[in-house]
C-alpha positions as MATLAB code, in Angstrom:
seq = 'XXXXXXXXXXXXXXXXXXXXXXXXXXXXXXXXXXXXXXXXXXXXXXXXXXXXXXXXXXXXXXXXXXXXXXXXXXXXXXXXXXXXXXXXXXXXXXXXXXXXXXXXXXXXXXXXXXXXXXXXXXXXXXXXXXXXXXXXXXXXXXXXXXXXXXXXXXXXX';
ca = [
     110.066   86.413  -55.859;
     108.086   88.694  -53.482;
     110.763   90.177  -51.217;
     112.551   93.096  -52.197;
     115.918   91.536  -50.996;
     115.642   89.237  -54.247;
     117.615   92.719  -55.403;
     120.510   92.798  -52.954;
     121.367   88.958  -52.411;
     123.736   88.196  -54.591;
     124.001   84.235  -54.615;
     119.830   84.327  -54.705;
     119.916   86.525  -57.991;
     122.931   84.315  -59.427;
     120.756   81.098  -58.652;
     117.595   82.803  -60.409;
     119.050   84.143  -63.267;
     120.751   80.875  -64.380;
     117.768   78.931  -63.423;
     115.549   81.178  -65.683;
     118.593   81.148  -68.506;
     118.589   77.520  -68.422;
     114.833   76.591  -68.533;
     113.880   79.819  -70.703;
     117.094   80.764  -72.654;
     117.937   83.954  -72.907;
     115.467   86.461  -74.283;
     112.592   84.880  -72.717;
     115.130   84.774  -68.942;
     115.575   88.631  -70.079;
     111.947   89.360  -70.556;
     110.960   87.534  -67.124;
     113.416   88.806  -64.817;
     112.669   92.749  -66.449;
     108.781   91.990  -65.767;
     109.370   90.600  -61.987;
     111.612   93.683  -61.630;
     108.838   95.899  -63.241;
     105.935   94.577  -60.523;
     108.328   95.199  -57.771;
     108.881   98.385  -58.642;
     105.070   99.734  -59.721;
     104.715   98.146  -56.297;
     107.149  100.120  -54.163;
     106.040  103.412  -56.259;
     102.247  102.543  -55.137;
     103.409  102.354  -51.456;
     105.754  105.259  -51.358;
     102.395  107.580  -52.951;
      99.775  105.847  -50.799;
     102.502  106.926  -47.559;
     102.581  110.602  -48.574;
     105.873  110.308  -50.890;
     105.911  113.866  -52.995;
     106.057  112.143  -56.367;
     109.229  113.304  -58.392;
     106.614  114.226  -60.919;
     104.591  116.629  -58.705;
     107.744  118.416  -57.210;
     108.457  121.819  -58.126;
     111.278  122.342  -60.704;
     114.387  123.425  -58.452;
     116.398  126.433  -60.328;
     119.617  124.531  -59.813;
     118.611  120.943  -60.929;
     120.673  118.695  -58.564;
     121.570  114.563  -58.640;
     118.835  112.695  -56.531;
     120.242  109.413  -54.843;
     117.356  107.551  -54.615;
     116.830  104.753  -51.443;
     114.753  102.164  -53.088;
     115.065   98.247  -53.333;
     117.322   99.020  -55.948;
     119.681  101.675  -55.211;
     120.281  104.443  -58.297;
     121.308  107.802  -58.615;
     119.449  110.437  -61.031;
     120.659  113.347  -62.381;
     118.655  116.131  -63.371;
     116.410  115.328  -65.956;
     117.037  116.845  -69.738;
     115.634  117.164  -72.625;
     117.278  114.729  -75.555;
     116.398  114.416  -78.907;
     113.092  112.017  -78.342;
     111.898  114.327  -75.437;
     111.993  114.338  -72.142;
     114.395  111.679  -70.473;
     116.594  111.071  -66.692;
     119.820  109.219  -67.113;
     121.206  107.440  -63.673;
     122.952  104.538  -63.015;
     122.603  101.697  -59.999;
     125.468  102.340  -57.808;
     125.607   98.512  -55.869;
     125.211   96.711  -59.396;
     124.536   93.259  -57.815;
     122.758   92.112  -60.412;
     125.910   92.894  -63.427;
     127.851   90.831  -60.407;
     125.463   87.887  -60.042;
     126.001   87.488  -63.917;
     129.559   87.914  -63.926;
     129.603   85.533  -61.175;
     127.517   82.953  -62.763;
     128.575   83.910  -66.670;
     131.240   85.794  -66.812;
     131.526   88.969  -68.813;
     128.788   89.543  -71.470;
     127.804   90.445  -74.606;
     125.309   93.086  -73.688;
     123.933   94.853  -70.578;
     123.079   92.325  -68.228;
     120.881   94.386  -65.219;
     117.080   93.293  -67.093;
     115.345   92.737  -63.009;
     117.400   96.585  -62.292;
     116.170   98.066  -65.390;
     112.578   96.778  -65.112;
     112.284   97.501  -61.500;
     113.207  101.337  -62.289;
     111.080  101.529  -65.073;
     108.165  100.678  -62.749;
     109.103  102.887  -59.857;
     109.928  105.597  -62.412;
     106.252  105.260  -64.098;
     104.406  105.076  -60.446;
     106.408  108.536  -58.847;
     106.078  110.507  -61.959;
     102.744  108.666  -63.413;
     103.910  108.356  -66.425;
     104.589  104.919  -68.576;
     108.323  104.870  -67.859;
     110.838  102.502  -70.085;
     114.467  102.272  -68.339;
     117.391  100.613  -71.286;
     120.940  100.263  -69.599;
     123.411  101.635  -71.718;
     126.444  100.195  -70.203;
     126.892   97.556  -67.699;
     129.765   96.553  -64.834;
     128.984   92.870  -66.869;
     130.009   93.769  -69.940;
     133.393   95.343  -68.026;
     132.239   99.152  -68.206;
     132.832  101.150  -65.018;
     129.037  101.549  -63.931;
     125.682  100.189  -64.970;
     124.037  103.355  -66.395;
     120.786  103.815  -67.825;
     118.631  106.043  -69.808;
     114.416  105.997  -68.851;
     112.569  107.802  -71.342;
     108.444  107.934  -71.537;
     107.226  105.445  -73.387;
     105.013  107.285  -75.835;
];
C-alpha cells in the first residue's frame, strides 16, 4: 500500500481490487481504494512543494493556455483549465489507464467508471499543487469500453 508502483503494476492492482471487492463489496472497495489513492497523492504533492515544485496554483497564467503532461505516480494529461458552469474546473485524462485494465482483467467491462485509486490519487495531488480541496470524478473509462479514462476535478466548495 505504500509504494507508488501499487499504480503501475498491473497484476498487484488486479489482486487488490478484487480482494477489497470481495471482502468489502463494492462501494465500500470504491471508497477505500479512492482514499489510499487520495493519501498517495496529498503525499507526492507535499514532496514535490517541500523540493521547490512551482505549484500549478502559484504559476503565472500563460497567454496561450497549453496541455500539461504531468509525470506523477499516476500519469495524466491536463488541459488548460476553464471555467464551467460550477466554476473553476481542469479536465484530463490518465493516459496508461492500468487501473480500467486491472478491472477489465479481473471483471470484465463495467457498469461505471472503474479508475476510484486514479481518481483519488489526482484529487490529492491536485488539492496539494494548487492548495485547494480538489475532487477528481472520471467521466468515462477504458473499463466501461470508452477510448480514454477522462476526468473532470473541480474545487470542492
Amino acid at each position: 500500500m505504500t509504494e507508488a508502483k501499487l499504480f503501475v503494476d498491473g497484476p498487484r492492482l488486479a489482486a487488490l481490487i478484487v480482494e477489497l471487492e470481495d471482502e468489502l463489496g463494492y462501494p465500500t472497495a470504491a471508497r477505500t481504494l479512492f482514499l489510499i489513492g487520495l493519501t498517495h497523492g496529498l503525499r507526492d504533492a507535499d514532496r514535490a512543494v517541500a523540493q521547490g515544485f512551482l505549484s500549478l496554483g502559484d504559476s503565472p497564467a500563460p497567454a496561450e493556455p497549453a496541455a500539461l503532461a504531468v509525470r506523477t505516480a499516476v500519469p495524466m494529461d491536463l488541459a488548460p483549465p476553464t471555467s464551467g458552469p460550477t466554476g473553476h474546473e481542469l479536465r484530463g485524462h490518465w493516459p496508461e489507464h492500468y487501473e480500467a485494465g486491472a478491472w477489465l482483467s479481473k471483471f470484465g467491462p463495467a457498469d461505471d467508471a472503474s479508475c476510484w485509486l486514479s481518481a483519488g490519487y489526482t484529487s490529492g495531488w491536485l488539492s496539494g499543487t494548487l492548495g485547494a480541496d480538489v475532487l477528481v470524478l472520471e467521466d468515462s473509462c477504458v473499463g466501461c469500453g470508452d477510448a480514454q479514462c477522462h476526468f473532470i476535478a473541480r474545487e470542492i466548495a
